[in-house]
LUMMIKOL-574411 format. One record per residue (C-alpha): x, y, z; residue number from 0; residue in three letters. Coordinates in Angstrom, 1 decimal. Example, Ala and Ser with C-alpha at 12.3 -4.5 7.8 and 13.67 -1.06 7.14 Angstrom:
BEGIN
[[12.3,-4.5,7.8],0,Ala],
[[13.7,-1.1,7.1],1,Ser],
//
This chain:
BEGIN
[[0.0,0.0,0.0],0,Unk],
[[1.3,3.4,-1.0],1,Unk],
[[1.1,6.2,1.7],2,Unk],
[[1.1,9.6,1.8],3,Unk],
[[4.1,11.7,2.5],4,Unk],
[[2.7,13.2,5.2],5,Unk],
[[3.6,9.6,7.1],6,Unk],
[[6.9,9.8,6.8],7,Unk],
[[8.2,11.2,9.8],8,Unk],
[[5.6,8.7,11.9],9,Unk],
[[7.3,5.7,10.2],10,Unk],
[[11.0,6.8,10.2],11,Unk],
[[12.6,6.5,13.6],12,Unk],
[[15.3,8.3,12.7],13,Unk],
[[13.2,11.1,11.9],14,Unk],
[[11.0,10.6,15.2],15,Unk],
[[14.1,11.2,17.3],16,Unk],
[[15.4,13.9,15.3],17,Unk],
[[12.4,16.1,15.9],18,Unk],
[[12.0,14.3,19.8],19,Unk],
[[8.3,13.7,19.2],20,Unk],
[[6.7,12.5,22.2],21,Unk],
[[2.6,12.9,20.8],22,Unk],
[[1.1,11.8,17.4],23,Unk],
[[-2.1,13.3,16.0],24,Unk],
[[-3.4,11.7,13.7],25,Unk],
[[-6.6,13.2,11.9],26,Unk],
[[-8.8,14.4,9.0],27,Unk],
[[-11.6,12.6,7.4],28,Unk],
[[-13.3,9.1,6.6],29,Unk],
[[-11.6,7.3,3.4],30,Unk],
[[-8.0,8.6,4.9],31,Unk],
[[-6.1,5.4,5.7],32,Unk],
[[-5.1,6.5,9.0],33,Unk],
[[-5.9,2.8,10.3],34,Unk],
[[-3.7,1.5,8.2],35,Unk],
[[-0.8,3.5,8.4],36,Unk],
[[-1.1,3.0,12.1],37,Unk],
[[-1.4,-0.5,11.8],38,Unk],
[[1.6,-0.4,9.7],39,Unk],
[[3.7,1.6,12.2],40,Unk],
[[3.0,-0.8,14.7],41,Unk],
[[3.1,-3.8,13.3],42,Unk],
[[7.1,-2.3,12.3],43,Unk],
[[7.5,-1.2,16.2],44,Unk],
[[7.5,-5.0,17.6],45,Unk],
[[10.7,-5.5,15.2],46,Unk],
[[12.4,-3.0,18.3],47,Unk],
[[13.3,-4.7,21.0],48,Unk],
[[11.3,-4.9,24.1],49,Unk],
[[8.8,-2.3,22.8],50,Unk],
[[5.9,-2.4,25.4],51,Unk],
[[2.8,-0.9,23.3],52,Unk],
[[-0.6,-0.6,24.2],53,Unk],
[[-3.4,-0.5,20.8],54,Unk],
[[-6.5,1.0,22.5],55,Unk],
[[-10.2,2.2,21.7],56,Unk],
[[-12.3,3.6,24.3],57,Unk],
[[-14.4,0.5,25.1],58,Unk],
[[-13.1,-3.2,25.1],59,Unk],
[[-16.0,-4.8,23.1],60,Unk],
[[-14.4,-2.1,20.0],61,Unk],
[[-11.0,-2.9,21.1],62,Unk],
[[-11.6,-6.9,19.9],63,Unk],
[[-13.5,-6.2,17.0],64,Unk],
[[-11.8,-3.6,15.2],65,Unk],
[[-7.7,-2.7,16.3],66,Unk],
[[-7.0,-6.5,17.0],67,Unk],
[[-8.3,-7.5,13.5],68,Unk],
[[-6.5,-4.7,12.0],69,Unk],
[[-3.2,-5.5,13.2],70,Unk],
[[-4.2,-9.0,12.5],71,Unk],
[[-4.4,-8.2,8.8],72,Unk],
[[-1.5,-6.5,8.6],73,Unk],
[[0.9,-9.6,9.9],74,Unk],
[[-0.6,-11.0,7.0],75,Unk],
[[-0.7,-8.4,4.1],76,Unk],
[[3.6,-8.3,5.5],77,Unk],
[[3.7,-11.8,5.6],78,Unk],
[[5.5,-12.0,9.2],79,Unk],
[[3.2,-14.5,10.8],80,Unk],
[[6.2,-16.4,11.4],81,Unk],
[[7.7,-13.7,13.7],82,Unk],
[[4.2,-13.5,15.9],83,Unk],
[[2.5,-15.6,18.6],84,Unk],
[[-1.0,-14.7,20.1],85,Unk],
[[-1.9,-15.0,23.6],86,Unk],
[[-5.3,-13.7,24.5],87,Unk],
[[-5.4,-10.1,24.8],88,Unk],
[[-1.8,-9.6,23.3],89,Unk],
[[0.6,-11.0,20.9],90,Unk],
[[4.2,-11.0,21.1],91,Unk],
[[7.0,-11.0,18.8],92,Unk],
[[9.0,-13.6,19.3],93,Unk],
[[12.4,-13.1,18.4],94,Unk],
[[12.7,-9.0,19.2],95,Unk],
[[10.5,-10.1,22.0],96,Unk],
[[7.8,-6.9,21.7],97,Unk],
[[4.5,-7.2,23.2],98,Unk],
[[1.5,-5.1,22.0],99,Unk],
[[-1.5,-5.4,24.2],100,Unk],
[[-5.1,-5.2,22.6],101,Unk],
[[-7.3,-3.1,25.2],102,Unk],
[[-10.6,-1.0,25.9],103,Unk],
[[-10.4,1.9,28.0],104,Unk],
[[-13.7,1.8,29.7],105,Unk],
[[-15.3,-0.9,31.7],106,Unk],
[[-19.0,-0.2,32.7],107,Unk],
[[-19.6,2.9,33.3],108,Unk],
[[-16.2,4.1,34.2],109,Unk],
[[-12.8,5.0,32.3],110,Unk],
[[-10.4,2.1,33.4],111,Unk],
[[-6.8,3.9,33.1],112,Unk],
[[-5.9,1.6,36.4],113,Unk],
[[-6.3,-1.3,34.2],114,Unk],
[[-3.8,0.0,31.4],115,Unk],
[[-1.2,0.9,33.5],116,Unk],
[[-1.2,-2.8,35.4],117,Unk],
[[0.7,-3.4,32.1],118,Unk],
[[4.3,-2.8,33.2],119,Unk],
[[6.5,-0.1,32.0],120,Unk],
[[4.6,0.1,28.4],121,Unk],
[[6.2,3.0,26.2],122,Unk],
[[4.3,3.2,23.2],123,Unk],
[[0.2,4.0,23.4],124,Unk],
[[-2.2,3.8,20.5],125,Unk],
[[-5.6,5.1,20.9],126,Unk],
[[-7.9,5.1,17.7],127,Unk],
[[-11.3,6.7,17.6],128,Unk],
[[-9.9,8.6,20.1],129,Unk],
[[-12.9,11.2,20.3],130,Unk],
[[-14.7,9.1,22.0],131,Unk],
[[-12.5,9.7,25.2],132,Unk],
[[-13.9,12.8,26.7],133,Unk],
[[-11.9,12.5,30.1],134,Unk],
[[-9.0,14.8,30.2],135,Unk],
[[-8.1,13.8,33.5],136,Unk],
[[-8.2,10.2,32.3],137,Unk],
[[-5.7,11.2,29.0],138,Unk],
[[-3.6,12.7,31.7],139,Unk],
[[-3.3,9.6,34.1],140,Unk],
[[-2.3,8.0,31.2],141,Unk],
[[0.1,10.2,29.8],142,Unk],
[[2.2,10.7,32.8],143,Unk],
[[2.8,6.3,33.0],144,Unk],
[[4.3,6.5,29.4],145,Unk],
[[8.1,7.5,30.8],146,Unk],
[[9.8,4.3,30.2],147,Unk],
[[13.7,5.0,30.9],148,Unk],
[[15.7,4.1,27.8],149,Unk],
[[13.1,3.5,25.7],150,Unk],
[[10.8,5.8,22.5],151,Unk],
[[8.0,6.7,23.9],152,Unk],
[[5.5,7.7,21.5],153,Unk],
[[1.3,8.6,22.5],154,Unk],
[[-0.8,8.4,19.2],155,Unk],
[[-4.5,9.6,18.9],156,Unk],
[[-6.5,9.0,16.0],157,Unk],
[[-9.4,10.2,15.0],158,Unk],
[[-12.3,11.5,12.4],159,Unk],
[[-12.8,15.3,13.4],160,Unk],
[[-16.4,15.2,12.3],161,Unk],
[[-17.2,13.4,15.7],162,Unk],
[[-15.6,16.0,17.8],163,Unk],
[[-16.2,19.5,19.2],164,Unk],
[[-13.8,22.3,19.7],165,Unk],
[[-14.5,21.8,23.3],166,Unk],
[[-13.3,18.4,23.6],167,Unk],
[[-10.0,18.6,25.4],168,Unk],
[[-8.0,17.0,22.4],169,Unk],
[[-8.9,20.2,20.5],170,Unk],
[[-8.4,22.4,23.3],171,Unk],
[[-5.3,20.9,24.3],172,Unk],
[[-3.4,20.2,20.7],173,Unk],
[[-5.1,22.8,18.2],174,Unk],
[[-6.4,26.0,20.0],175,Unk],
[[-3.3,26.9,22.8],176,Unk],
[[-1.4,26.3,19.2],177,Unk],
[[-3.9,28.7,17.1],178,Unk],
[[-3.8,25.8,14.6],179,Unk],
[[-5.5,26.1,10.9],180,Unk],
[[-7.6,23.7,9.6],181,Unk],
[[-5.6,20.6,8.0],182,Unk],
[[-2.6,21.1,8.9],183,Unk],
[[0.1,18.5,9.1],184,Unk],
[[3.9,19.6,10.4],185,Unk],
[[5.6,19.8,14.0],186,Unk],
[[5.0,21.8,16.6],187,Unk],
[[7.5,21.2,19.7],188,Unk],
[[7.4,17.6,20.7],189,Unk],
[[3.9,17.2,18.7],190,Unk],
[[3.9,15.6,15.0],191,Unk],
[[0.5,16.3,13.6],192,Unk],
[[-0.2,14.1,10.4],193,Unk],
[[-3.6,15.5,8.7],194,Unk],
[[-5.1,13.4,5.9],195,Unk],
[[-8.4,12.9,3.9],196,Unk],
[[-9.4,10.3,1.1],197,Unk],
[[-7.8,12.6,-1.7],198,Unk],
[[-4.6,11.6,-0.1],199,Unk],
[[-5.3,8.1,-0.6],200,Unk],
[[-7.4,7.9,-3.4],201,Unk],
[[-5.0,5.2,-5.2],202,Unk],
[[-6.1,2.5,-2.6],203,Unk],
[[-9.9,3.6,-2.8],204,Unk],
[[-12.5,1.8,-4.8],205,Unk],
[[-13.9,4.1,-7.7],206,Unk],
[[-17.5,3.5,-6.6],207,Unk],
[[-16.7,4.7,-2.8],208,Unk],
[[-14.8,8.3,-4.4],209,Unk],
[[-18.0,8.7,-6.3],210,Unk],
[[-20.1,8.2,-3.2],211,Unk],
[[-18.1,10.6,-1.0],212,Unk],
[[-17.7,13.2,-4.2],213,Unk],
[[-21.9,12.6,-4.1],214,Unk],
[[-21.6,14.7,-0.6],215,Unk],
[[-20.2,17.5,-2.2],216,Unk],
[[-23.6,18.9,-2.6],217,Unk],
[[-25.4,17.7,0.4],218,Unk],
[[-26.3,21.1,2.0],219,Unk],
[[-28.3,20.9,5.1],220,Unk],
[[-31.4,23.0,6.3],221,Unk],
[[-29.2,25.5,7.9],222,Unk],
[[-27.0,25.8,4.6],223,Unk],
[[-29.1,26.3,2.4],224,Unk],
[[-31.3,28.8,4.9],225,Unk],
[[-28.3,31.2,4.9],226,Unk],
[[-27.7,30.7,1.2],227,Unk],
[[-31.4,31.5,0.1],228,Unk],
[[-31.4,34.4,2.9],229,Unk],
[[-27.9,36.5,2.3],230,Unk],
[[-27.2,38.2,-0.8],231,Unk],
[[-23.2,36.8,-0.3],232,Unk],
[[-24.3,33.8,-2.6],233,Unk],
[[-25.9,32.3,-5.9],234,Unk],
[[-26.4,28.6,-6.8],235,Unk],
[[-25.1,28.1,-10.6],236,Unk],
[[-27.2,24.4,-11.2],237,Unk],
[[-24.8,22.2,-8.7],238,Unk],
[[-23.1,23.7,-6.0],239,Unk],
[[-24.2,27.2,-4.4],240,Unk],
[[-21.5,30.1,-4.9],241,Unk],
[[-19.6,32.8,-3.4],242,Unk],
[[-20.3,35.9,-5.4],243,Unk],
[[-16.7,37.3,-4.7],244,Unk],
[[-14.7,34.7,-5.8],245,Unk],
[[-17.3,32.5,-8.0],246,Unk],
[[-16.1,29.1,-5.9],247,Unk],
[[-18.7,26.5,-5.3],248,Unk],
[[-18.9,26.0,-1.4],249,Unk],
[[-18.8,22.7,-0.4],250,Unk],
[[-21.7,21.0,1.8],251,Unk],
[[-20.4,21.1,5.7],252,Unk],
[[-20.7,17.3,5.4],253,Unk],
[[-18.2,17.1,2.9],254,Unk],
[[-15.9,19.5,4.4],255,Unk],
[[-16.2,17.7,7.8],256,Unk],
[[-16.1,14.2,7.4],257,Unk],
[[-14.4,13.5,4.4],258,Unk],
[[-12.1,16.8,4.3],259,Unk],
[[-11.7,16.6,7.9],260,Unk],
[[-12.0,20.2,9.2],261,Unk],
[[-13.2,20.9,12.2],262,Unk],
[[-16.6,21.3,12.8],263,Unk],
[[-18.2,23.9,14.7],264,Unk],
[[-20.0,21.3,16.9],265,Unk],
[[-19.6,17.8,16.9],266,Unk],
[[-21.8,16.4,13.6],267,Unk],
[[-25.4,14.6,14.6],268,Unk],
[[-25.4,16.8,17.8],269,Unk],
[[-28.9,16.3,19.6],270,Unk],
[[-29.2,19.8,21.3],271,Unk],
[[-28.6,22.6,18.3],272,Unk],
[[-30.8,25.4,20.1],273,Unk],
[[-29.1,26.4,22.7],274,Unk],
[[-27.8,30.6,24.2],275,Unk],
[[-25.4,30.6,26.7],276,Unk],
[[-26.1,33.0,29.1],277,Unk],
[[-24.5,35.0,32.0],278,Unk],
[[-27.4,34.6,34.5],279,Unk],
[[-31.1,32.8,35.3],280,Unk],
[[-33.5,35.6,34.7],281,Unk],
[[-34.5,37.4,37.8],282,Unk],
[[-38.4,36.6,37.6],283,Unk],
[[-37.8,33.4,36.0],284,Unk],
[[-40.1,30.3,37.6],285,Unk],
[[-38.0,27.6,39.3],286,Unk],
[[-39.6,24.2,38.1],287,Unk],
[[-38.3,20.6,39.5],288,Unk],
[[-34.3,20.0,40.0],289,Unk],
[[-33.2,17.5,37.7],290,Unk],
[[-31.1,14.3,39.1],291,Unk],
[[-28.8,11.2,37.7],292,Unk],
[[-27.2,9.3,40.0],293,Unk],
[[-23.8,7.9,39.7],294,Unk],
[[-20.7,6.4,41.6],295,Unk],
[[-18.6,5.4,39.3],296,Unk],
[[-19.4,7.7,36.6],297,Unk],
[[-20.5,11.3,37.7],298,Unk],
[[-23.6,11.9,39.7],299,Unk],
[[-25.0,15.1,37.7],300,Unk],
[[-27.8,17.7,38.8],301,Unk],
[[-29.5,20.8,37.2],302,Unk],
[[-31.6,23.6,38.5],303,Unk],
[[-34.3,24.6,36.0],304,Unk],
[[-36.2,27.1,35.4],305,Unk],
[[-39.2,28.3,32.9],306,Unk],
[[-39.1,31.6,31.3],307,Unk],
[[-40.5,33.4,28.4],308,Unk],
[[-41.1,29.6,26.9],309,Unk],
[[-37.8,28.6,27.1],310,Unk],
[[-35.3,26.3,29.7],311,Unk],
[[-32.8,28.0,31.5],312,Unk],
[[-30.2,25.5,33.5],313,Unk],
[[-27.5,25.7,35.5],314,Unk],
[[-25.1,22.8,36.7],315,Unk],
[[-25.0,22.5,40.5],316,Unk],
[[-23.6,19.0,40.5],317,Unk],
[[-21.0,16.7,38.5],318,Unk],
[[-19.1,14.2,40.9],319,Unk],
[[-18.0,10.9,41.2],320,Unk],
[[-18.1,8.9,44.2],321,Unk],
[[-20.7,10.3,46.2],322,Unk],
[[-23.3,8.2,48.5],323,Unk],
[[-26.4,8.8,49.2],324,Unk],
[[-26.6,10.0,53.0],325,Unk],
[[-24.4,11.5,55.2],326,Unk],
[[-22.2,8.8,57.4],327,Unk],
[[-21.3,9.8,61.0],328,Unk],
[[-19.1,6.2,61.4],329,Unk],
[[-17.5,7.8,58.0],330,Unk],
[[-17.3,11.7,58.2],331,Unk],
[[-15.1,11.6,55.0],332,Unk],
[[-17.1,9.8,52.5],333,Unk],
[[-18.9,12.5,50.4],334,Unk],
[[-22.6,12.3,50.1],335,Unk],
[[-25.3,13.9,47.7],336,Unk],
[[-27.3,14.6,51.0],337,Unk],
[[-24.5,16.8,52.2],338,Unk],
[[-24.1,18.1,48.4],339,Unk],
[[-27.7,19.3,48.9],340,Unk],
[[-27.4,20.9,52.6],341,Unk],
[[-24.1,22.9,50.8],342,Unk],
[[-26.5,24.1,48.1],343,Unk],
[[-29.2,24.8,50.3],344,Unk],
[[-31.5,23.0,48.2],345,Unk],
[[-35.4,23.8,49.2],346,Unk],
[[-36.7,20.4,50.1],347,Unk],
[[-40.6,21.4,48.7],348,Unk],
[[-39.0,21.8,44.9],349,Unk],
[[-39.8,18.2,43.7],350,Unk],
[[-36.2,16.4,42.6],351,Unk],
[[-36.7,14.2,39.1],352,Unk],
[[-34.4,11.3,39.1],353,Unk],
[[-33.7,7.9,37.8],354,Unk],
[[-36.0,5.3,38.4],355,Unk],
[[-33.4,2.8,38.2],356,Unk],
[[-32.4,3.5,41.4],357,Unk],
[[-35.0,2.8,43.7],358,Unk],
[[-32.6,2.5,46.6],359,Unk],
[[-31.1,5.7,46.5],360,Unk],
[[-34.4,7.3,46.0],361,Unk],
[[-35.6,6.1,49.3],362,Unk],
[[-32.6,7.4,51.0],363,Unk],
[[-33.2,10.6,49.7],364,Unk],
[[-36.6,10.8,50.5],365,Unk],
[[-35.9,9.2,54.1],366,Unk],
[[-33.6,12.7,54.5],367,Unk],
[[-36.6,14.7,53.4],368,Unk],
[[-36.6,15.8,49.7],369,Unk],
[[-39.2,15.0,47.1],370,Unk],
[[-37.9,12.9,45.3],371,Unk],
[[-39.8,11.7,42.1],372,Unk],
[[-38.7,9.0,39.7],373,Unk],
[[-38.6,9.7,36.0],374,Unk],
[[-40.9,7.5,33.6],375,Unk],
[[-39.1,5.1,32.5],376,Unk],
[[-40.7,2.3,29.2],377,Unk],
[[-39.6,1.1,25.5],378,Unk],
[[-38.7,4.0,23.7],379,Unk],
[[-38.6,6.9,26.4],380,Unk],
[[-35.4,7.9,25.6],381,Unk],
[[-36.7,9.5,22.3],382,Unk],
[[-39.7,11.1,24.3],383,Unk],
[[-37.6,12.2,27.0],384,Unk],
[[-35.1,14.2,24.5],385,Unk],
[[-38.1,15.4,22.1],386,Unk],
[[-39.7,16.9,25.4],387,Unk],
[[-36.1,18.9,25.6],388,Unk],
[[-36.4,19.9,22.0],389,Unk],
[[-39.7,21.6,22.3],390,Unk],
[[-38.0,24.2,24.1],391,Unk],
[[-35.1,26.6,23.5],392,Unk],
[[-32.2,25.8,25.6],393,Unk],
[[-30.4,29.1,27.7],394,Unk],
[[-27.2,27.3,29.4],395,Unk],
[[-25.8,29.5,32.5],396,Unk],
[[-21.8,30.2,31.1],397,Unk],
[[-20.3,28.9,34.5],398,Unk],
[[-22.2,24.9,33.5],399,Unk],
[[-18.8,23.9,32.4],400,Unk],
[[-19.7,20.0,32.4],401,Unk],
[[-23.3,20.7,30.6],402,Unk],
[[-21.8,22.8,27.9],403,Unk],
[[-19.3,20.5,27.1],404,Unk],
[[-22.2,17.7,27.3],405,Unk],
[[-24.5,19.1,24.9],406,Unk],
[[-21.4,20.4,22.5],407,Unk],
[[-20.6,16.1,22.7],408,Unk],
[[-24.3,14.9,22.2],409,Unk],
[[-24.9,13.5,19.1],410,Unk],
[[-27.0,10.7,17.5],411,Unk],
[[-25.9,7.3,16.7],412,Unk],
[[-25.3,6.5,13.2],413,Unk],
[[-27.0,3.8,13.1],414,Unk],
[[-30.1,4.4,15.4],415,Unk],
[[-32.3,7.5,15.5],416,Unk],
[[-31.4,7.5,19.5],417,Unk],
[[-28.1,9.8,21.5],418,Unk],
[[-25.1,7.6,21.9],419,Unk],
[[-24.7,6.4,25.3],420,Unk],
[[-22.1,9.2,26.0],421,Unk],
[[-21.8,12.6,27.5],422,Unk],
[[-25.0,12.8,28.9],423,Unk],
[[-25.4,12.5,32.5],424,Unk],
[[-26.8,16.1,33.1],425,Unk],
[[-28.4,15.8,30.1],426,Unk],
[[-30.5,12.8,31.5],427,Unk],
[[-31.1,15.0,34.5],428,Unk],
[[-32.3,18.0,32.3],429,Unk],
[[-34.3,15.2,29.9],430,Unk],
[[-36.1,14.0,33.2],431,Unk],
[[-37.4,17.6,34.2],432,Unk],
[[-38.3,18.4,30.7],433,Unk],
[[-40.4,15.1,30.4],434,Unk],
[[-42.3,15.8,33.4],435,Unk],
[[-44.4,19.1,32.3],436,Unk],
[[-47.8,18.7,32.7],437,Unk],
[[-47.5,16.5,35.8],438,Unk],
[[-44.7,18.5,37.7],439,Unk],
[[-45.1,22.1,36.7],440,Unk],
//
């Protein structure tokens, strides 16, 4: 397979050591051939000896289907089965005696970096789809065990940027302290950033899936063409519409963002598109139910809502892991939600929405004297419960750090007209206030 030039720093280690690169980034659109080339370098890193590498996606069930096969395939497109042995969860070369490890990052409901660093002293760490780690803290935990003494080590994320947000932290962290441009590819300090889209690998592309993304070139949305029909900046000339300065056919955003691989403004198939950020609740606003999702492992979240001029104004009171219920005297340092509450000075006749999962923990609540209600819960109420959101527009209080970055990150599945399980646990809690109007307030 031919690759693009922009690889060849990534797969020379001369060249990796001459420019000390300690982080890969490796991004652009679908079509691109970044698994491949990644599979490639790493498949030539177990030819170093005593390379420790860890090939990661966020959960484990993606990790076995998808990275493990990859690599898989690439022993034997290279024809160096003779050189590998598989054991379970890894396989080992067995005469430069490399190990690459074939893990998920999350288990449950919680981001396991424990888990990766049982593996001992690993110096290389893969992470593909690597949008669909939102934990910065996590990235960090993980960052800081790559310092094997004597050893490359190397941390390489991957990803599509039409699934991510400039307020994920890998934007944040790698493009905007850096004032990056769209596409770019080159070094910045210890940082090689490798940019690619399917025009740079058009030669190992099937004609009929160029045609299919070229198709997309014209594929404006509602909100494209809305501003096109509406400003007098443009005119549509039979196939694509135009800028009237410099005559060139704009390109649908889906083009641009998933097979170009700009950045999008939001992450693409976001649920929650109508939404003001605002300084402050409205003084005379009404104060409707709080909003509640419990958690342990992952973040227990809650909202204050309130009603005003026919839209939802929120603000984030709570996002924290490992709280219990009630306040322990036997255990005066365990963190509670009941003691969460007192600090907020929540008024216990302002009816709390919550999970009905958790029948437990609603008892204990209500046993400490808030009213606590259980959301509705059947088939097919997730769909209700965020189309009772939509009917309203959204006003998000600036300081909700965790719920702007939540609805930034909420986006459809693909393959289901339902949110993906992700970024959404004050979300839930708003969803289960909205879907109690009429019975609630």
């Amino acid at each position: 397979m031919k690759f693009s030039k922009k690889y060849k720093i990534l797969l020379s280690p001369k060249l990796r050591k001459k420019h000390k690169i300690r982080y890969v980034i490796m991004y652009g659109g679908r079509g691109s051939g970044k698994s491949v080339a990644a599979s490639t370098f790493l498949h030539d890193a177990t030819f170093d000896t005593d390379n420790i590498i860890i090939n990661s996606r966020f959960t484990a069930t993606s990790a076995g289907i998808s990275i493990m096969p990859e690599f898989q395939k690439q022993i034997i497109n290279r024809n160096s089965d003779y050189f590998f042995e598989e054991q379970g969860n890894f396989i080992r070369n067995k005469i430069f005696n490399s190990i690459i490890y074939f893990m998920g990052l999350k288990s449950g409901a919680k981001t396991q970096t424990a888990r990766l660093k049982s593996v001992t002293d690993f110096n290389i760490w893969f992470l593909d789809e690597a949008e669909e780690l939102h934990d910065e803290e996590a990235f960090d935990d993980i960052d800081k065990s790559v310092r094997r003494i004597g050893y490359e080590n190397l941390i390489i994320l991957s990803f599509n940027t039409y699934r991510i947000s400039k307020h994920h932290f890998i934007y944040e962290k790698f493009f905007a302290k850096h004032n990056l441009p769209n596409y770019f590819s080159g070094v910045v300090g210890n940082t090689l950033y490798i940019h690619t889209s399917y025009l740079d690998n058009v030669e190992n592309l099937a004609e009929s899936t160029v045609q299919e993304i070229e198709i997309a070139k014209n594929e404006y949305n509602a909100n494209e063409l809305k501003e096109f029909r509406e400003s007098g900046d443009y005119y549509f000339d039979g196939v694509f519409w135009c800028n009237k300065k410099t005559k060139q056919p704009i390109f649908s955003q889906k083009y641009r963002w998933r097979y170009l691989g700009e950045f999008p403004t939001s992450a693409e198939g976001r649920v929650y598109n109508n939404v003001t950020y605002v300084d402050k609740i409205p003084a005379n606003a009404r104060r409707i139910p709080y909003g509640l999702d419990f958690g342990y492992s992952a973040p227990a979240a809650m909202v204050e809502v309130f009603y005003y001029d026919g839209g939802l104004y929120v603000n984030e009171l709570i996002y924290e892991s490992g709280l219990i219920n009630l306040i322990n005297k036997n255990y005066p340092d365990r963190k509670s939600l009941e003691e969460r509450f007192k600090s907020l000075n929540l008024n216990k006749n302002t009816p709390i929405v919550c999970d009905s999962a958790e029948p437990k923990s609603i008892e204990d609540l209500a046993l400490a004297g808030y009213m606590v209600i259980p959301c509705k819960k059947y088939a097919g109420s997730v769909k209700e419960q965020v189309k009772s959101v939509l009917n309203f527009p959204l006003f998000i209080t600036k300081t909700s750090k965790n719920l702007i970055f939540e609805v930034e990150n909420y986006v459809y599945s693909e393959k289901i007209e339902i949110p993906v399980k992700e970024n959404d646990h004050l979300l839930n809690a708003l969803e289960y206030v909205a879907n109690s109007k009429n019975t609630l307030w």
